[in-house]
C-alpha positions as CSV (number, residue, x, y, z in Angstrom):
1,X,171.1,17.7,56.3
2,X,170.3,18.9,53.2
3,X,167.2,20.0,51.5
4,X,165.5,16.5,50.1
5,X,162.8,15.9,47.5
6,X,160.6,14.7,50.5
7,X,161.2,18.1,52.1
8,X,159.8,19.8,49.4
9,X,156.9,18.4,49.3
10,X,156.2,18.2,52.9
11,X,156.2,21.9,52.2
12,X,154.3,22.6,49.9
13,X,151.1,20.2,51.6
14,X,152.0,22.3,55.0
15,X,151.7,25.6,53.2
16,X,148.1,26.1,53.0
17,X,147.9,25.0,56.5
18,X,150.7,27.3,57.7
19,X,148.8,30.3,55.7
20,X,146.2,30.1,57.5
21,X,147.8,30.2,61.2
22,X,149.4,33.6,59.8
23,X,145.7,35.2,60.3
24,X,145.5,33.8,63.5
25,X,145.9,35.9,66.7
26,X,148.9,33.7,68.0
27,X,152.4,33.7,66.0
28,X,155.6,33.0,67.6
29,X,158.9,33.6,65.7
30,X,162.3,32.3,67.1
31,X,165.6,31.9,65.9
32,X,169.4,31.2,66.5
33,X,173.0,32.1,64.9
34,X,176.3,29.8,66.2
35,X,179.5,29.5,65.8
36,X,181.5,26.0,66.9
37,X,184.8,24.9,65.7
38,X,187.1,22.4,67.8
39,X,189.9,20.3,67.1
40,X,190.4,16.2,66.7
41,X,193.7,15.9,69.9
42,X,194.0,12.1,68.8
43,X,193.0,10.3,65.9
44,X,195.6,6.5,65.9
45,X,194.1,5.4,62.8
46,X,194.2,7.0,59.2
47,X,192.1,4.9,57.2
48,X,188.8,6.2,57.8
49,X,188.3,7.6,54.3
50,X,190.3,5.7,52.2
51,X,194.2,6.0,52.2
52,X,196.8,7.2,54.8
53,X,197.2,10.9,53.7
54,X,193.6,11.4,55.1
55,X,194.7,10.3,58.6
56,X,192.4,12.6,61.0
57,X,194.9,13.2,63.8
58,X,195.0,17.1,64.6
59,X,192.2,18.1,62.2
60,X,190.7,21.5,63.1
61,X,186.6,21.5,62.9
62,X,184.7,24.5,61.9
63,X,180.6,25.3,61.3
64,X,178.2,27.6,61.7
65,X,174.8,28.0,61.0
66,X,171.6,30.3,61.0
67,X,167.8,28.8,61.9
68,X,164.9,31.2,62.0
69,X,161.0,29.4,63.1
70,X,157.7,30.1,63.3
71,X,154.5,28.3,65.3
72,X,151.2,29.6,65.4
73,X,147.6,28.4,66.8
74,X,144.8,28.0,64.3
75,X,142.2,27.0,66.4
76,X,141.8,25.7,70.2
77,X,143.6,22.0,69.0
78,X,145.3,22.8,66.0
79,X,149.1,24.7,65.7
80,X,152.3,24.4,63.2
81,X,155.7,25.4,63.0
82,X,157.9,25.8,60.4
83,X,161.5,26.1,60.7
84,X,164.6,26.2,57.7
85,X,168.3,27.4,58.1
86,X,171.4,27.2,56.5
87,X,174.7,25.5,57.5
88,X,178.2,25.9,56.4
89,X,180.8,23.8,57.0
90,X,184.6,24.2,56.3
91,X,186.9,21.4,54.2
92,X,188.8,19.3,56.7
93,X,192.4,19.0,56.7
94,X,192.7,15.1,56.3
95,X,194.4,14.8,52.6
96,X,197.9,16.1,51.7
97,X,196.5,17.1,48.6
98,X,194.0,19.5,49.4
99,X,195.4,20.3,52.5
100,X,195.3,23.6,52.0
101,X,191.9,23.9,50.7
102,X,189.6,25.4,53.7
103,X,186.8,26.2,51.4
104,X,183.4,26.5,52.6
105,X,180.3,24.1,51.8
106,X,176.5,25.7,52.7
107,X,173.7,23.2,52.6
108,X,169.8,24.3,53.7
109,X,168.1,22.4,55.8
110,X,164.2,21.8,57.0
111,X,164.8,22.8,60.6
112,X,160.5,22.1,61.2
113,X,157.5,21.2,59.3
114,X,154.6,20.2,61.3
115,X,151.1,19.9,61.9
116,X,150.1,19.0,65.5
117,X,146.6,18.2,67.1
118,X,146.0,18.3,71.4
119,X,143.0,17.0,72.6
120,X,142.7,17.1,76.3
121,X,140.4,14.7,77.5
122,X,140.5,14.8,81.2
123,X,142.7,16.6,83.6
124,X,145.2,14.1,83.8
125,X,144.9,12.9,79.9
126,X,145.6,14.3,76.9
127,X,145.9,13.0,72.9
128,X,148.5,15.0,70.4
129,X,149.0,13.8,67.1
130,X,152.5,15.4,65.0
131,X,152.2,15.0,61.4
132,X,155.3,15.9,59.3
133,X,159.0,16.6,59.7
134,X,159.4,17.2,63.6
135,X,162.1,16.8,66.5
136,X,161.5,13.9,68.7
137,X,163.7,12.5,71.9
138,X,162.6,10.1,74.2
139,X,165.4,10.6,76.4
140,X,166.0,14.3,76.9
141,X,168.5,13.7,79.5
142,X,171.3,12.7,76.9
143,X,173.9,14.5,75.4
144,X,176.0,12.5,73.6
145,X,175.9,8.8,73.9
146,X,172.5,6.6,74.0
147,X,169.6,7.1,71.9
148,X,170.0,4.0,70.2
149,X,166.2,3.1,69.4
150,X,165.8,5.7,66.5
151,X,169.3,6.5,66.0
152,X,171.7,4.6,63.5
153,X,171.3,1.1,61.5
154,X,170.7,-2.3,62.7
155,X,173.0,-4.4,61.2
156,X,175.4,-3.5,61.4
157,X,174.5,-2.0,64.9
158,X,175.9,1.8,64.3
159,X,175.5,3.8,67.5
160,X,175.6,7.3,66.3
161,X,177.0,10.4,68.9
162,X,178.8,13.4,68.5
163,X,178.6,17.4,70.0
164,X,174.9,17.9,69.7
165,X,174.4,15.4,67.0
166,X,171.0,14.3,65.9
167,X,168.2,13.8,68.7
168,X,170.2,16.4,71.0
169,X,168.9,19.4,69.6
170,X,166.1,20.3,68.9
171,X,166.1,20.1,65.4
172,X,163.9,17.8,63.3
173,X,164.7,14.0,63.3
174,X,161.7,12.4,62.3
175,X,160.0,12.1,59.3
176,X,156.5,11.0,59.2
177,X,153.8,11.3,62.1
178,X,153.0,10.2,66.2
179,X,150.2,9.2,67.5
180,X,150.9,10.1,71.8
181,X,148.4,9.4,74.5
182,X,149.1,10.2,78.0
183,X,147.6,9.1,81.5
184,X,149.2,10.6,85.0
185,X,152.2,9.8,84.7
186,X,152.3,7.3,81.9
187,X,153.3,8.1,78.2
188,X,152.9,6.3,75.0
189,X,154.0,7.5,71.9
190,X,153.2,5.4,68.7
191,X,155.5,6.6,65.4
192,X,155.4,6.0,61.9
193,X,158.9,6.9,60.5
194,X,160.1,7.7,56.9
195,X,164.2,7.0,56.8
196,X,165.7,10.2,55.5
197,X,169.4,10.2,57.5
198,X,170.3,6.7,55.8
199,X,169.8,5.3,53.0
200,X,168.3,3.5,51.5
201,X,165.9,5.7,51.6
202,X,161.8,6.4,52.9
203,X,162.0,3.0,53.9
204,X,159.0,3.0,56.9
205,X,160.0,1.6,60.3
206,X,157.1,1.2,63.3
207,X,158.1,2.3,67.0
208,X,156.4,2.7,70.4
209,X,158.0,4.5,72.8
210,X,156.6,4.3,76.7
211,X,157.6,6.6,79.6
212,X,156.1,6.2,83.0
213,X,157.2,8.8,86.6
214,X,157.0,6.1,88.5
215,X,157.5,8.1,91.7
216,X,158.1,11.8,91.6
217,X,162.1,11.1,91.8
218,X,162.1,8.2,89.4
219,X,161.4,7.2,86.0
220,X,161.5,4.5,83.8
221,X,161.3,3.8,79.9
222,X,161.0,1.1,77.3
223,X,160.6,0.8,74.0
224,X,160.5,-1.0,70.3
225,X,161.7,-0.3,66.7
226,X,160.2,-2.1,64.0
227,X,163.6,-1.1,61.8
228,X,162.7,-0.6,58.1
229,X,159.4,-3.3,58.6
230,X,158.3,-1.3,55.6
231,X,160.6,-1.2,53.0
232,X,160.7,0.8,49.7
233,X,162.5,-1.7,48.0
234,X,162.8,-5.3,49.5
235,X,165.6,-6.6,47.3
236,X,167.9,-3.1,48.9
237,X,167.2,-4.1,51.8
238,X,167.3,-7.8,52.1
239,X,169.9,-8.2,48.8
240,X,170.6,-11.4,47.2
241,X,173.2,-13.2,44.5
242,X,174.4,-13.3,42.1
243,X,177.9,-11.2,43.1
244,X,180.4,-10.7,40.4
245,X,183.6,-12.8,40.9
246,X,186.2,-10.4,40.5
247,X,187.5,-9.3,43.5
248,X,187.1,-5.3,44.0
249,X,188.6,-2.8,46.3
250,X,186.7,-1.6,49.3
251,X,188.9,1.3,50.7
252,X,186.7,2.9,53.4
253,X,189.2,0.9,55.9
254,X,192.1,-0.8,54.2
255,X,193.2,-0.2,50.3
256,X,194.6,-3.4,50.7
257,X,191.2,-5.0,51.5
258,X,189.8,-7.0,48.2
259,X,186.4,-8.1,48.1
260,X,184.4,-9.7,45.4
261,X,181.0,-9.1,47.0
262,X,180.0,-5.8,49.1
263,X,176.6,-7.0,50.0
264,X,177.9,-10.1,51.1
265,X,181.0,-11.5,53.6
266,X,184.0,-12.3,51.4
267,X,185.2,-15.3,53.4
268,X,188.5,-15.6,51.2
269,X,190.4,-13.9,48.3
270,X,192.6,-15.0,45.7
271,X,195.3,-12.5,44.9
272,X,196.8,-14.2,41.7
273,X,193.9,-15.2,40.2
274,X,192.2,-11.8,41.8
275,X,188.9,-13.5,42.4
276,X,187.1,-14.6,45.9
277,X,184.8,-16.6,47.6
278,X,181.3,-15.3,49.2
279,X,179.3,-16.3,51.7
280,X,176.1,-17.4,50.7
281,X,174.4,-16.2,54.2
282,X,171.4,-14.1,53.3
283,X,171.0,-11.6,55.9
284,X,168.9,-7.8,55.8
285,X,169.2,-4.5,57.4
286,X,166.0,-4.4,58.8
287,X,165.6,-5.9,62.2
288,X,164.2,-5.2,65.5
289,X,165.6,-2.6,67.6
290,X,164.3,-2.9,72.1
291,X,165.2,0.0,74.5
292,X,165.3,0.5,78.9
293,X,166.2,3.5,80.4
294,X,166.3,5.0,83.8
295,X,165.6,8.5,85.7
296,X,166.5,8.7,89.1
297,X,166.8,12.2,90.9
298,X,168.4,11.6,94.5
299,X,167.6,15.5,95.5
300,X,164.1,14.1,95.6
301,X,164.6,10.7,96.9
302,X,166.8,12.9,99.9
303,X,165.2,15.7,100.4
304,X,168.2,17.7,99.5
305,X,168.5,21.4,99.9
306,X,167.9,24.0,97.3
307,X,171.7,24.6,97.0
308,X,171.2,22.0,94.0
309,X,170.3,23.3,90.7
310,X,167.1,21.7,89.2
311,X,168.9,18.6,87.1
312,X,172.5,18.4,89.6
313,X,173.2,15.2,90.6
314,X,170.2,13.2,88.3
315,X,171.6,9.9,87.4
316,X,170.2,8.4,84.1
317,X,171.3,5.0,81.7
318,X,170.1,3.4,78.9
319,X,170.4,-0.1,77.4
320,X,169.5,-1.4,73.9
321,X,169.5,-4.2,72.1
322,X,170.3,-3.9,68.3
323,X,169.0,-6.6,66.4
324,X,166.8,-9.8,67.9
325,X,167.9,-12.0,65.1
326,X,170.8,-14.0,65.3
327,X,173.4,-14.5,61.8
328,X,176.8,-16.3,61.7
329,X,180.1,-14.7,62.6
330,X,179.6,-11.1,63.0
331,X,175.8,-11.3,64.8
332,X,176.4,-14.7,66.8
333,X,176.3,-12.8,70.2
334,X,173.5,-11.0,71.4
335,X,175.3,-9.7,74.5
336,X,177.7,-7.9,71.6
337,X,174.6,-6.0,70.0
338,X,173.4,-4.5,73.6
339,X,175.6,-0.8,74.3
340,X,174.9,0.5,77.5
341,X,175.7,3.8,78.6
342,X,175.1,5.8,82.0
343,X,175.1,9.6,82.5
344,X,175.7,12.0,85.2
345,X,174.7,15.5,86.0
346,X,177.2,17.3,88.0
347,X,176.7,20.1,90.4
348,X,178.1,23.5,89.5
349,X,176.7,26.1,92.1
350,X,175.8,28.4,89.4
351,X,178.6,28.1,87.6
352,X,177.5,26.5,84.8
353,X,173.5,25.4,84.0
354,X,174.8,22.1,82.8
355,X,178.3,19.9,83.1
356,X,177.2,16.1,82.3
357,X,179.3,13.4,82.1
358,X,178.7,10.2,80.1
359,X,180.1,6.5,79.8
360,X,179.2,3.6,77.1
361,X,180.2,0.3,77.1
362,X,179.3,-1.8,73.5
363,X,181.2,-4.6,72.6
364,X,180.7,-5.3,69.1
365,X,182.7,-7.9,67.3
366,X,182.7,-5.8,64.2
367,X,184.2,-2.6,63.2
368,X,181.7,0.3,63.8
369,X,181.3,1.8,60.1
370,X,178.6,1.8,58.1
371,X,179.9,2.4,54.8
372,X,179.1,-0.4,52.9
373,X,175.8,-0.1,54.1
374,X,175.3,3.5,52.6
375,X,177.1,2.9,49.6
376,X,176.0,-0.8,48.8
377,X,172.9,-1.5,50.9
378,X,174.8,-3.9,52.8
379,X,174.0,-5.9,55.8
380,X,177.5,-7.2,56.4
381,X,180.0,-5.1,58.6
382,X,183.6,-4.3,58.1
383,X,186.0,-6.4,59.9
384,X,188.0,-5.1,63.0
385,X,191.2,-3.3,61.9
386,X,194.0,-5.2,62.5
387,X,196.4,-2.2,64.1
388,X,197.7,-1.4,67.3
389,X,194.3,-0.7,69.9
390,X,192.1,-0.5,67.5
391,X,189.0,-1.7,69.9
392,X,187.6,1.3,71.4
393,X,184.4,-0.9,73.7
394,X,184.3,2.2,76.1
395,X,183.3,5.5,75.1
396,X,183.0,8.9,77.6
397,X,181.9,12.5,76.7
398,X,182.3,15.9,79.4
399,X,179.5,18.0,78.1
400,X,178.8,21.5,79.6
401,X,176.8,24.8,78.7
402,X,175.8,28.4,80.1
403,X,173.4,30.8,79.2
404,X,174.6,34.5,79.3
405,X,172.8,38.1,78.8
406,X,169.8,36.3,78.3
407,X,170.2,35.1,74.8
408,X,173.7,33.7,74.3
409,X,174.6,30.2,74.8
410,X,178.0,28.8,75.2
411,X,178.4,25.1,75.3
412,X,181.5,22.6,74.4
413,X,182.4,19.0,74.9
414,X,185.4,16.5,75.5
415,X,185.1,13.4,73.6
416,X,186.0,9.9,72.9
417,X,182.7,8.9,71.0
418,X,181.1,7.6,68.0
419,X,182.1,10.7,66.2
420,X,182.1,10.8,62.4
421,X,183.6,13.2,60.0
422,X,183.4,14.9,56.7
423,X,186.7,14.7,54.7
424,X,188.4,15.2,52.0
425,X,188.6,15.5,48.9
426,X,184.9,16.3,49.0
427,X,183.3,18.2,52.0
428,X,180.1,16.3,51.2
429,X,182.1,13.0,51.0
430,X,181.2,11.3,54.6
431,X,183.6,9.3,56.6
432,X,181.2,6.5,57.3
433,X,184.1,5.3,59.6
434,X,184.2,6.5,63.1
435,X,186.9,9.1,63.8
436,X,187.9,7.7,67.5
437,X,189.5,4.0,67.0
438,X,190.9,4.0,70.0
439,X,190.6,4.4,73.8
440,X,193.6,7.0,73.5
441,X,191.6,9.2,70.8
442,X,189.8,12.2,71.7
443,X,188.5,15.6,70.4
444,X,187.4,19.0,72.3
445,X,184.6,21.4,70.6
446,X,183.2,24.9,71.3
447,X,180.0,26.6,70.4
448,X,178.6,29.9,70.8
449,X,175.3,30.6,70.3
450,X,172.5,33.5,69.8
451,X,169.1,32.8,70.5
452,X,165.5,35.1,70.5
């Protein structure tokens, strides 16, 4: 991510704030270095950014990154944290013509930016409110796939993944401020979001998020995303006519694939007289986003031995439902807008601290790209390829780590997810096309990492 307008500012109204905490007797610094490159084994289809020559199949993947932080108490309630880094990433090797182009891109990044305020109230309750730019995850227990209540759009329902992708980490993802209350065992966390991953941009979207430990071996979770409830600008959102009739090219999938209309479905084209017809559907991108998940430790449940490591064998899922609304063709189904994945920690006997293996099932009767969307504030999906297995429904991801020497921290994956790429000619240029198109696809990646 790089370093937006909105980051800037957040700055600059933390400063003060941030100052102050330096003349406080508490001040924590932390930071990290790593390393990760890997390599896509199987990519079947080339089109993902807009011609043949940039097929993805065997592409090496390189990045590494810095972060340094800081938190500090100002007061019995009150602390911050700051964080910023730098990331470089290397030119993938997608185009014949700059195939031989592996030079680097650095970006900054706002790693942190918060305010936060704890109020216990009683032994077993507690307030906190986080005001600006902090990392959020509801479901700490994933890795790869899930998270779909705050990740990705609505329609078209984009479930984003990928090796420690956004909401993994924990790095920023949410722009904005939470108001958390908790009871026992029962959570609620009320946010108020500002989009800053896709645009268009600082629209507001509303969610609540509930956990409650039902019993000390199981928990349950639920929650509901208001998606872009608030927007910046309705008519981006929610576009209307008129489209110009004069069929254009659209070549994030095919460059064969003529439209006269990006906001709207082209039902039909006319190649001699090069024009089209458009559906006169009205649909948005904001929409209603509900979430279930489970927790369920069997060591618990059992009374296993302590041969088990602290998270082996704790089974977890979650289910979503991306958009309640209903529009012809592409969002007929509502059992197509529900992925569902399940997750599973594996025992290592000290081997590793972590080996977890995940599964997603999500049928959607559309392509899963969201380029027109980013490009044209478009509602409407992109149309199934029409090439050899180019449904992918299922998903699975092997994730492992280790900590060594105290501060380093090696961790990899094996994938066939929702992975997306940056590609050529432009390292900035994203592949709003997923990478893995089919169930044969699949990439490996490695990461090494300091920490202090």
């Amino acid at each position: 991510m790089k370093l937006k307008l909105e980051h800037h500012i957040l700055f600059a109204m933390l400063l003060p704030a941030l100052a102050a905490a330096q003349d406080s007797a508490v001040v924590k610094y932390k930071g990290a270095a790593w390393l990760q490159f890997g390599r896509v084994m199987k990519a079947s289809y080339p089109f993902v950014n807009g011609g043949e020559s940039n097929n993805m199949d065997g592409n090496w993947i390189q990045a590494m990154g810095v972060q340094v932080a800081s938190t500090a108490k100002f007061g019995p309630n009150w602390e911050g944290a700051m964080a910023m880094g730098a990331l470089q990433s290397e030119n993938a090797r997608g185009d014949v013509s700059v195939a031989n182009n592996w030079y680097p891109t650095w970006s900054t990044f706002m790693g942190e930016a918060r305010v936060t305020y704890t109020l216990p109230i009683a032994d077993n309750q507690k307030f906190q409110l986080n005001l600006g730019f902090f990392p959020y995850d509801y479901n700490p227990e994933v890795k790869d796939l899930g998270l779909y209540l705050l990740r990705g759009y609505v329609y078209p329902g984009t479930p984003v993944s990928g090796f420690e992708a956004r909401g993994t980490t924990p790095a920023a993802n949410i722009f904005g401020s939470m108001f958390s209350y908790s009871l026992g065992g029962l959570k609620n966390d009320l946010l108020l979001i500002s989009e800053t991953e896709n645009r268009p941009y600082f629209d507001w979207s509303v969610a609540d998020v509930v956990s409650w430990q039902a019993t000390p071996s199981f928990q349950l979770g639920t929650g509901i995303n208001l998606y872009r409830v608030l927007p910046r600008i309705k008519n981006n959102v929610s576009p209307r006519q008129p489209c110009l009739n004069e069929a254009r090219n659209y070549s994030q999938i095919d460059n064969a694939d003529d439209e006269v209309c990006f906001i709207q479905d082209t039902i039909s084209v006319d190649t001699v007289a090069h024009t089209a017809k458009v559906d006169t559907i009205y649909g948005s991108m904001a929409g209603t986003k509900l979430m279930a998940r489970f927790r369920w430790d069997p060591k618990v449940t059992f009374g296993l031995g302590s041969q088990f490591g602290k998270e082996d064998w704790v089974l977890y899922g979650e289910l979503a439902v991306l958009g309640l609304k209903d529009y012809p063709k592409y969002y007929d189904d509502i059992k197509r807008r529900m992925p569902v994945m399940v997750g599973l920690n594996l025992p290592t006997y000290g081997w590793l601290d972590k080996l977890d293996v995940e599964v997603e099932y999500y049928a959607a009767k559309y392509f899963l790209d969201y380029g027109k969307a980013e490009l044209d504030y478009s509602w409407v999906p992109r149309p199934v390829p029409d090439v050899e297995n180019s449904r992918n429904d299922w998903k699975w991801s092997v994730y492992f780590s280790k900590v060594v020497l105290g501060h380093l921290r090696l961790s990899g994956q094996v994938a066939d997810d929702h992975l997306r790429m940056f590609g050529p000619p432009d390292i900035g240029f994203m592949s709003y096309a997923e990478t893995m198109l089919s169930p044969k696809d699949w990439y490996w990646m490695l990461k090494t990492t300091y920490f202090f």
